[in-house]
ROFIRO-153173 format. One record per residue: residue number from 1; x, y, z of N, C-alpha, C in turn. Coordinates in steps of 0.2 Angstrom, whole numbers, padded with zeros to 4 digits. Last residue first. Layout:
N
     k   neast   nnorth     nup   caeast   canorth    caup   ceast   cnorth     cup
   NUM       X        Y       Z        X         Y       Z       X        Y       Z
...
//
This chain:
246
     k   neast   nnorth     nup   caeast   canorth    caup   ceast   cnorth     cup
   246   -0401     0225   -0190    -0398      0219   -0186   -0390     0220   -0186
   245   -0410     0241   -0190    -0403      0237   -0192   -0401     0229   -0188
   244   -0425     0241   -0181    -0418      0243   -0180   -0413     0236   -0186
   243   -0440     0245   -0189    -0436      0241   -0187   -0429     0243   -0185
   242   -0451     0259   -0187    -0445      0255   -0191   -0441     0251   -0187
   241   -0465     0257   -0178    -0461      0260   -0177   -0454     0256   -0180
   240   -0485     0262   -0179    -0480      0259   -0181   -0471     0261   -0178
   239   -0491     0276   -0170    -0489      0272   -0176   -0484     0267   -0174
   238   -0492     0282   -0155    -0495      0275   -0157   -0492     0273   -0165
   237   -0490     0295   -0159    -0486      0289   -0154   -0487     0283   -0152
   236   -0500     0299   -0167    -0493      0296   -0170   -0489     0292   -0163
   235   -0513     0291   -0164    -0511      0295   -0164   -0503     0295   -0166
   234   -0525     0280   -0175    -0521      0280   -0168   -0518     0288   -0169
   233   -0545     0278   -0176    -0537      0282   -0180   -0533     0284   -0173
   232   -0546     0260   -0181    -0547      0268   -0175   -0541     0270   -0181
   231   -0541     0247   -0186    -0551      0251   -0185   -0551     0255   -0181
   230   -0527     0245   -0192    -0531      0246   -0184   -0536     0249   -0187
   229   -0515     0236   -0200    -0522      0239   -0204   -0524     0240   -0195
   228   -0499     0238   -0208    -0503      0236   -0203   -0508     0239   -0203
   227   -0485     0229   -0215    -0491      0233   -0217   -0494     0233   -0210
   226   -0467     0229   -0220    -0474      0226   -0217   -0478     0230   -0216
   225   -0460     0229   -0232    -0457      0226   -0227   -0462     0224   -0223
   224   -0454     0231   -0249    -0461      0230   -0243   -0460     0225   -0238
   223   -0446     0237   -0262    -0448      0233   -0257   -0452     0236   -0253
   222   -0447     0242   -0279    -0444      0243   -0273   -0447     0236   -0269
   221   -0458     0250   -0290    -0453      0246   -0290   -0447     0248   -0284
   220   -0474     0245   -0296    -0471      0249   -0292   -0463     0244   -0290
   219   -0486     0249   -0310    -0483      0247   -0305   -0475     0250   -0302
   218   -0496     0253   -0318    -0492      0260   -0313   -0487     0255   -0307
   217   -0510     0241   -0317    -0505      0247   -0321   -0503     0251   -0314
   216   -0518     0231   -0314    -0511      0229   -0316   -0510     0237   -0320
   215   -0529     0234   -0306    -0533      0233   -0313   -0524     0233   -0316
   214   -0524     0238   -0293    -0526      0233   -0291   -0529     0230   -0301
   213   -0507     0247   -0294    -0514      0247   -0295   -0520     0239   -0296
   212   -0493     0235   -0286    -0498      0237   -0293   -0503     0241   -0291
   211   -0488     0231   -0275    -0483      0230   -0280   -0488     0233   -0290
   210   -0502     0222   -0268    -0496      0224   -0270   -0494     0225   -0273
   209   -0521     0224   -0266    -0516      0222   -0274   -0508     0224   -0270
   208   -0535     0214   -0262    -0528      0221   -0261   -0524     0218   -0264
   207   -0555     0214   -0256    -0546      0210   -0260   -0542     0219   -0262
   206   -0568     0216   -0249    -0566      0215   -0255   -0557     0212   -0256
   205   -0582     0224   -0239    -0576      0221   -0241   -0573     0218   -0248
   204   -0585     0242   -0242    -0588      0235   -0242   -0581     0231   -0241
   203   -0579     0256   -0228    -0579      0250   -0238   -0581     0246   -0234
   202   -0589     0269   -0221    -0585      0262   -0224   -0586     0259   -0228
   201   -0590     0285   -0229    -0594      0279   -0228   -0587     0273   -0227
   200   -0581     0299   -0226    -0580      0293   -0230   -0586     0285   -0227
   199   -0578     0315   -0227    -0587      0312   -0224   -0584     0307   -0229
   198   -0564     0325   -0225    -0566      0319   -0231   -0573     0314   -0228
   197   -0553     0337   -0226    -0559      0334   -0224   -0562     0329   -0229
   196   -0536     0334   -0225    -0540      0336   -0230   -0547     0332   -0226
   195   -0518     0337   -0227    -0524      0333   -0224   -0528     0336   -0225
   194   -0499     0331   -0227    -0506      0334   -0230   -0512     0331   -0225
   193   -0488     0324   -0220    -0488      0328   -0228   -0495     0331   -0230
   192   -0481     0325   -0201    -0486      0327   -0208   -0486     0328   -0215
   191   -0468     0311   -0199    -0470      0321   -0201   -0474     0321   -0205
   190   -0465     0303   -0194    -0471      0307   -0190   -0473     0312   -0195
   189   -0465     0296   -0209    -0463      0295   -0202   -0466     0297   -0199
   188   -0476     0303   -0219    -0471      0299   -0220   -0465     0300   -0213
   187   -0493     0304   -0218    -0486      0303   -0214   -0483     0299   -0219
   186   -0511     0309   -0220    -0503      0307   -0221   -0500     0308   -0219
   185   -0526     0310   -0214    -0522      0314   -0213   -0517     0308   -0216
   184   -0544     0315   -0217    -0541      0312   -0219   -0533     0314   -0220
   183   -0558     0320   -0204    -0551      0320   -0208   -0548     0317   -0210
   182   -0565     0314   -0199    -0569      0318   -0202   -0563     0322   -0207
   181   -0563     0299   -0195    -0569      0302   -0195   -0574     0307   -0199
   180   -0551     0298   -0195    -0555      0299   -0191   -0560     0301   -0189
   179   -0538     0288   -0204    -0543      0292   -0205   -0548     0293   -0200
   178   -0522     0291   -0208    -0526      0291   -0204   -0535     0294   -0206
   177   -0508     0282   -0218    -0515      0287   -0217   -0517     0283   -0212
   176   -0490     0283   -0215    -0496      0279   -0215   -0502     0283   -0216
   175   -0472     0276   -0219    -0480      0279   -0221   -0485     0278   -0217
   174   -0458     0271   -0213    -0466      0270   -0214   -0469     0277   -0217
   173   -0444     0266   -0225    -0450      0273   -0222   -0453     0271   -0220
   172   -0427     0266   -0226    -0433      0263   -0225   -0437     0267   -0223
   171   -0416     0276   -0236    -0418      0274   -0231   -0423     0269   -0233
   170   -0414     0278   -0252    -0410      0275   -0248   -0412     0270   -0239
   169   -0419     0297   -0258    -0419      0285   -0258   -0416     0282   -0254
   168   -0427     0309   -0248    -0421      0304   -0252   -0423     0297   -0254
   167   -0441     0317   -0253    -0440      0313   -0248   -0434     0306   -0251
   166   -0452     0332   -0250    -0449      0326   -0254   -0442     0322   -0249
   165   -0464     0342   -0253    -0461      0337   -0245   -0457     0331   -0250
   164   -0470     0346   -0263    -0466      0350   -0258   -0462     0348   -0255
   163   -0480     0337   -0266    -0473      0335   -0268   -0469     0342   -0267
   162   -0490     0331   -0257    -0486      0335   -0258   -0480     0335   -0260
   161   -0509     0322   -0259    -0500      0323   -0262   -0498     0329   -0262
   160   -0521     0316   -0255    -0517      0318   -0251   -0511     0319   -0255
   159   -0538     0315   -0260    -0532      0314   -0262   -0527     0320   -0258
   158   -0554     0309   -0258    -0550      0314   -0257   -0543     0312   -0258
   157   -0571     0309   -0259    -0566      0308   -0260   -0560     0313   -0258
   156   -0590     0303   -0262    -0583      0305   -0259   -0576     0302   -0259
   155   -0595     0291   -0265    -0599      0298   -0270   -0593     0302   -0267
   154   -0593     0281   -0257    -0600      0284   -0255   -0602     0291   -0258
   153   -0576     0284   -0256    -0581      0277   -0254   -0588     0282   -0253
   152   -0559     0285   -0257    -0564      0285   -0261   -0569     0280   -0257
   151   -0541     0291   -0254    -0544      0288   -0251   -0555     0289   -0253
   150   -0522     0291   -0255    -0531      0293   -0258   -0535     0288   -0254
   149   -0508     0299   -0255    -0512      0293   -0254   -0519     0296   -0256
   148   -0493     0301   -0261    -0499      0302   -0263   -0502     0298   -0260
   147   -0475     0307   -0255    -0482      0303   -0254   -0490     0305   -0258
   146   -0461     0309   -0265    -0467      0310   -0262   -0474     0308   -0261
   145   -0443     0307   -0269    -0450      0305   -0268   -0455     0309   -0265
   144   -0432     0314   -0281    -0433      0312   -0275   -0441     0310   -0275
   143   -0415     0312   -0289    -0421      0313   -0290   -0423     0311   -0281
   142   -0401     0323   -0283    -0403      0316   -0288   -0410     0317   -0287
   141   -0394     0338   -0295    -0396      0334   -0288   -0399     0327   -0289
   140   -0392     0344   -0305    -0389      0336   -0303   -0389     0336   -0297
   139   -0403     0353   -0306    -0397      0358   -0305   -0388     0352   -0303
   138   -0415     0342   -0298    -0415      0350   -0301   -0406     0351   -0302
   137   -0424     0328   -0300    -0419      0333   -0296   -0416     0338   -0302
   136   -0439     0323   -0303    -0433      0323   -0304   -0427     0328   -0300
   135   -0448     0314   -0292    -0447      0320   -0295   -0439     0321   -0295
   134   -0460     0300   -0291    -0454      0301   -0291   -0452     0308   -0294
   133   -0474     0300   -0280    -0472      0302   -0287   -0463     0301   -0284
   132   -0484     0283   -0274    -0476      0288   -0273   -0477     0293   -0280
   131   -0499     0278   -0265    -0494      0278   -0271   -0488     0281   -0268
   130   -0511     0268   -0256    -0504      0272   -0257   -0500     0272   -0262
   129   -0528     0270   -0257    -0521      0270   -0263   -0516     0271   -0257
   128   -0543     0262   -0258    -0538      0264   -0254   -0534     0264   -0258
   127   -0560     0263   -0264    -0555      0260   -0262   -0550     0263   -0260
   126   -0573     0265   -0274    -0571      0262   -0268   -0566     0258   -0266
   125   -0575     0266   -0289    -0575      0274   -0285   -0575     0273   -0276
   124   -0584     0252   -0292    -0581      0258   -0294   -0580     0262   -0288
   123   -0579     0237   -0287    -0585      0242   -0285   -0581     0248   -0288
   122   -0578     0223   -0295    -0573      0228   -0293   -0577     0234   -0291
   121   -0586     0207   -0295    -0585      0213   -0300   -0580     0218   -0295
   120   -0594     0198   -0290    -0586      0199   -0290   -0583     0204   -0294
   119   -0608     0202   -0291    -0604      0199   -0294   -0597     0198   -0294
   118   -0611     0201   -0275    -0615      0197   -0278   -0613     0196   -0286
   117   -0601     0209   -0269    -0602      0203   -0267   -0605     0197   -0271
   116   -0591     0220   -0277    -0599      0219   -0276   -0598     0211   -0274
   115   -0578     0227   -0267    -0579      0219   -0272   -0588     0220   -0269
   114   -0565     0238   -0265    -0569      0234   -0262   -0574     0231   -0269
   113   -0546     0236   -0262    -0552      0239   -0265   -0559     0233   -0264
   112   -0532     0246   -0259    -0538      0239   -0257   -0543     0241   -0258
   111   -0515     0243   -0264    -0524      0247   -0265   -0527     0242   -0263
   110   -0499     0252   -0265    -0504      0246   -0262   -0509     0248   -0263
   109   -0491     0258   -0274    -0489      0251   -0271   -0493     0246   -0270
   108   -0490     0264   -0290    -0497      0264   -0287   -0493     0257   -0282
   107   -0481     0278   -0295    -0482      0271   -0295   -0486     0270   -0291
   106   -0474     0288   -0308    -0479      0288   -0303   -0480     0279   -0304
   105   -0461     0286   -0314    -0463      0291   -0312   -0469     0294   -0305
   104   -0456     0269   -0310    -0459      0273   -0316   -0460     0281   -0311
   103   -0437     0269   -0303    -0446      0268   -0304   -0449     0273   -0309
   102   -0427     0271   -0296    -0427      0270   -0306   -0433     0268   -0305
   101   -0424     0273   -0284    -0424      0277   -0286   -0426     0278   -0295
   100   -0436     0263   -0274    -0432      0263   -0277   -0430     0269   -0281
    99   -0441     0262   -0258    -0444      0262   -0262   -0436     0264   -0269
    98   -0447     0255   -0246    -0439      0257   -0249   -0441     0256   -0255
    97   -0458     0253   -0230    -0458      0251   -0237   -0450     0255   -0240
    96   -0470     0250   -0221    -0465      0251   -0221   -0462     0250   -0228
    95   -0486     0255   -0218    -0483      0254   -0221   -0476     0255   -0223
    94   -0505     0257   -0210    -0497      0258   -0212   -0494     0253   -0216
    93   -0519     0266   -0208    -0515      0258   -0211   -0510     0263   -0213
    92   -0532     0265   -0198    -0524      0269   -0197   -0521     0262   -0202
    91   -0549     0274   -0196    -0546      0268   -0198   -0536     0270   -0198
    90   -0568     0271   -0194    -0561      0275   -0194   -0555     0270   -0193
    89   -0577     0264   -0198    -0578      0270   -0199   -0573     0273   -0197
    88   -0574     0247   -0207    -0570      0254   -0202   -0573     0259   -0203
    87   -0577     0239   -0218    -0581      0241   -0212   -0578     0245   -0206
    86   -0562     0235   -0224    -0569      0235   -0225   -0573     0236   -0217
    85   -0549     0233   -0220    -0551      0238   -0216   -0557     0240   -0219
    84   -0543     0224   -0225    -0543      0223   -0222   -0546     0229   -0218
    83   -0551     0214   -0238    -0550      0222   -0239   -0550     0222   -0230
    82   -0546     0198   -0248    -0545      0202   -0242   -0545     0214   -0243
    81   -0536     0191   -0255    -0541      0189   -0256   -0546     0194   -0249
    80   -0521     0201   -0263    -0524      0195   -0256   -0532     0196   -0255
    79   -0507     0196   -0273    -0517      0199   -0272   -0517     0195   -0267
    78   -0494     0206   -0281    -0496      0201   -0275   -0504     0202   -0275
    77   -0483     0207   -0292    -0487      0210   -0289   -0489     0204   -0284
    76   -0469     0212   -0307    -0474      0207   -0301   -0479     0212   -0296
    75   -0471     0217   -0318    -0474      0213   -0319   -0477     0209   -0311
    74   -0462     0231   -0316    -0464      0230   -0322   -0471     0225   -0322
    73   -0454     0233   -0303    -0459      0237   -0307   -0463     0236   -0311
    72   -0452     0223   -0296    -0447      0223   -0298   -0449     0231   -0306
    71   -0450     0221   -0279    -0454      0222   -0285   -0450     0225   -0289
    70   -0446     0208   -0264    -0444      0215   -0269   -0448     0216   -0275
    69   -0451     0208   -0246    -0452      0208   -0254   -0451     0212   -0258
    68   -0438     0207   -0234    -0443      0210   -0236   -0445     0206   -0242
    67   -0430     0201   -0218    -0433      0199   -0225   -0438     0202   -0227
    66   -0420     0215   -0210    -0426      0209   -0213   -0425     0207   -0217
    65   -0414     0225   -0211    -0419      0227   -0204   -0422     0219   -0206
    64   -0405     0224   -0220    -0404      0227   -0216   -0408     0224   -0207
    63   -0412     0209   -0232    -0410      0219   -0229   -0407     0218   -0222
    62   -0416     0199   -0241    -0412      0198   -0237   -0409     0206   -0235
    61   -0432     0196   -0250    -0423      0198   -0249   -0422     0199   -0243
    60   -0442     0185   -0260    -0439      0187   -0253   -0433     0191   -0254
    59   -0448     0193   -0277    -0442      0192   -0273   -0442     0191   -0265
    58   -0461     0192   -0287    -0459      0196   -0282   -0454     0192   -0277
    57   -0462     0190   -0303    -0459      0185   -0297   -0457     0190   -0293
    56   -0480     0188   -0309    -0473      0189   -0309   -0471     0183   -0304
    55   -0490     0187   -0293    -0490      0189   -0300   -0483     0189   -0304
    54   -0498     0177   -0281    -0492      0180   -0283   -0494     0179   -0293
    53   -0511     0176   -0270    -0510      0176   -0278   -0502     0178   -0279
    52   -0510     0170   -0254    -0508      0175   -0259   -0509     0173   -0267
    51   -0523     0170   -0239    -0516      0165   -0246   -0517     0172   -0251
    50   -0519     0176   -0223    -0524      0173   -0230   -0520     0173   -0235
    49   -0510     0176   -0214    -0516      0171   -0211   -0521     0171   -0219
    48   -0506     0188   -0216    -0511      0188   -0210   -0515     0183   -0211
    47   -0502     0179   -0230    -0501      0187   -0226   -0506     0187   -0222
    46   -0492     0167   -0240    -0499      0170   -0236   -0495     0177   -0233
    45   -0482     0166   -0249    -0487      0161   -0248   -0492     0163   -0244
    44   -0473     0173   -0249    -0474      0175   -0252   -0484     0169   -0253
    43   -0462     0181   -0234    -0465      0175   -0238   -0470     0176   -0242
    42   -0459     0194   -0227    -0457      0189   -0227   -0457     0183   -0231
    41   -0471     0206   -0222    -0469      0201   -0228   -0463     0198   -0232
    40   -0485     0204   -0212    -0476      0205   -0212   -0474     0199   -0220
    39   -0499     0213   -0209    -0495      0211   -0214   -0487     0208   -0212
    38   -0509     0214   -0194    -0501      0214   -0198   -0500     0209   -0205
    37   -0522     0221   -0188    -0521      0214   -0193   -0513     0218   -0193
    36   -0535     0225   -0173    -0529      0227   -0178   -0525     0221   -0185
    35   -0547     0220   -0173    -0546      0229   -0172   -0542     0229   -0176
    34   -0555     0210   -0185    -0550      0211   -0181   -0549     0219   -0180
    33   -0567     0205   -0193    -0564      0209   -0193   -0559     0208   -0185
    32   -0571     0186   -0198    -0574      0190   -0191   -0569     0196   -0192
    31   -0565     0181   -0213    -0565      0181   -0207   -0568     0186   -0203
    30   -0579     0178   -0227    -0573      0185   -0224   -0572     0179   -0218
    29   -0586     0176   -0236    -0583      0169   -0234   -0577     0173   -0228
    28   -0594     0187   -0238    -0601      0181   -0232   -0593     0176   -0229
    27   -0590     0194   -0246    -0589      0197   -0239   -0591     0191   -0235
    26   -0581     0185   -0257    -0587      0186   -0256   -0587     0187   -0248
    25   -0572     0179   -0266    -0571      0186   -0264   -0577     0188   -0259
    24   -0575     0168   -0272    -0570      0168   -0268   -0569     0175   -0264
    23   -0588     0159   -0272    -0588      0165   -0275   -0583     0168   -0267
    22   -0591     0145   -0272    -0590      0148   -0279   -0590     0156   -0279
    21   -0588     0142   -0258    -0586      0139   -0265   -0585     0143   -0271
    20   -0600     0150   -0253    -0591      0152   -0251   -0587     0150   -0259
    19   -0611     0143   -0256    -0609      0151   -0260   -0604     0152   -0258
    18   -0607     0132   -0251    -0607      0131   -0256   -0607     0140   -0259
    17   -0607     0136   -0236    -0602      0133   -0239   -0605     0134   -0246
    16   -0621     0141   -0235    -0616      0146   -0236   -0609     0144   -0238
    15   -0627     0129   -0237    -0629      0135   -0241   -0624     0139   -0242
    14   -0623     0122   -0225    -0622      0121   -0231   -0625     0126   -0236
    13   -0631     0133   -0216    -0625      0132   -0216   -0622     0129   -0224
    12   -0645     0131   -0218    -0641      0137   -0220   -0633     0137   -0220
    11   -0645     0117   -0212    -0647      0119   -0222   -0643     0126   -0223
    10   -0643     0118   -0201    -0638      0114   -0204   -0637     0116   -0213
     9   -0653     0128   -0196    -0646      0129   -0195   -0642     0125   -0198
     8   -0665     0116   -0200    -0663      0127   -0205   -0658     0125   -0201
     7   -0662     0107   -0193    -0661      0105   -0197   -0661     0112   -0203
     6   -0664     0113   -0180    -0656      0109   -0179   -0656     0110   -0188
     5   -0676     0117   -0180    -0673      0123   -0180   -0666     0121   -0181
     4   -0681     0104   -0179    -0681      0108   -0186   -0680     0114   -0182
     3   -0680     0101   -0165    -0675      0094   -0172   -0678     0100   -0178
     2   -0676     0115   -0157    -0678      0109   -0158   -0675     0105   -0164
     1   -0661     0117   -0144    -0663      0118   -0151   -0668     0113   -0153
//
């Protein structure tokens, strides 16, 4: 390299240190994307390796199958600095999760939403949801859940909820959405809840909210046990797979 090709490589360099500095969310400060990333939430100080905002006071607890994080619905939440499935044109994110039975009606768990780089601003109309509705039970039966996921990028969209399909308290669940390209599919363990065409542009990068819609409403009251974000769409014998009881 000559001595002023050394000296632009050095200039550019500190250029992009200094806009890292002041612009915390900014796709340029990203790590290199990864096929696959885990969440495991145990600890409230980082998740794959990137620092956490805690919001409230989200709980370690001590389960069955772990240590999870508890929410408490009203105040706690989690932000990680991070959209870990920005630039996937296809994509598998899951989510192990115990969801509680005294929750607001509709609760928004996770969202990853993507960030104009150049103002840190929150991109409208781009970004990922897993929510739950809660339905009450009929004739003293006890109330049940059902999965709504969503999914939004490039003027397109689509929402996944079947509260047909509902689903007791008590257990642990993965969820997950798949997306491949030209379908947008949900799970609550293998069993399909819905699926719908969806031409979805990949998300910009940007930051994910825990335990809330990522603008602090509809939060969510229960635990989170581990997430997992793959840039393909796997097949379910590839999903994720619940922990065993210790």
């Amino acid at each position: 390299m000559s001595f002023h090709a050394l000296v632009v490589s050095h200039a550019r360099r500190a250029r992009m240190t200094a806009l890292c500095a002041a612009m915390s969310w900014s796709a340029l400060c990203a790590r290199p994307a990864v096929a696959q990333e885990v969440w495991r939430l145990d600890q409230t100080a980082s998740l794959g390796g990137h620092p956490v905002k805690v919001l409230g006071a989200p709980k370690v607890i001590d389960t069955a199958i772990g240590k999870a994080i508890a929410f408490n619905g009203v105040d706690d939440a989690l932000f990680v600095p991070v959209h870990p499935l920005a630039g996937a044109p296809t994509w598998t994110w899951e989510m192990i999760f115990r969801p509680d039975p005294d929750g607001n009606p509709a609760q928004r768990i996770f969202h990853l939403q993507s960030v104009d780089a150049a103002t840190g601003a929150d991109i409208a109309n781009e970004r990922m949801l897993f929510e739950i509705r809660i339905v009450a039970g009929a004739d003293g039966k006890p109330a049940q859940w059902c999965l709504d996921s969503f999914a939004t990028a490039g003027g397109q969209s689509r929402t996944l909820l079947n509260c047909e399909k509902l689903h007791p308290f008590g257990p642990w669940y993965r969820v997950t959405a798949v997306y491949d390209g030209k379908m947008l599919h949900n799970y609550v363990g293998d069993e399909l809840q819905g699926e719908g065409e969806l031409n979805l542009a990949p998300e910009r990068p940007g930051r994910a909210s825990m335990g809330t819609r990522i603008d602090l409403r509809d939060f969510y009251k229960g635990a989170i046990y581990e997430a997992r974000f793959t840039r393909r769409a796997l097949p379910v014998s590839d999903f994720l797979k619940l922990p065993q009881a210790k």
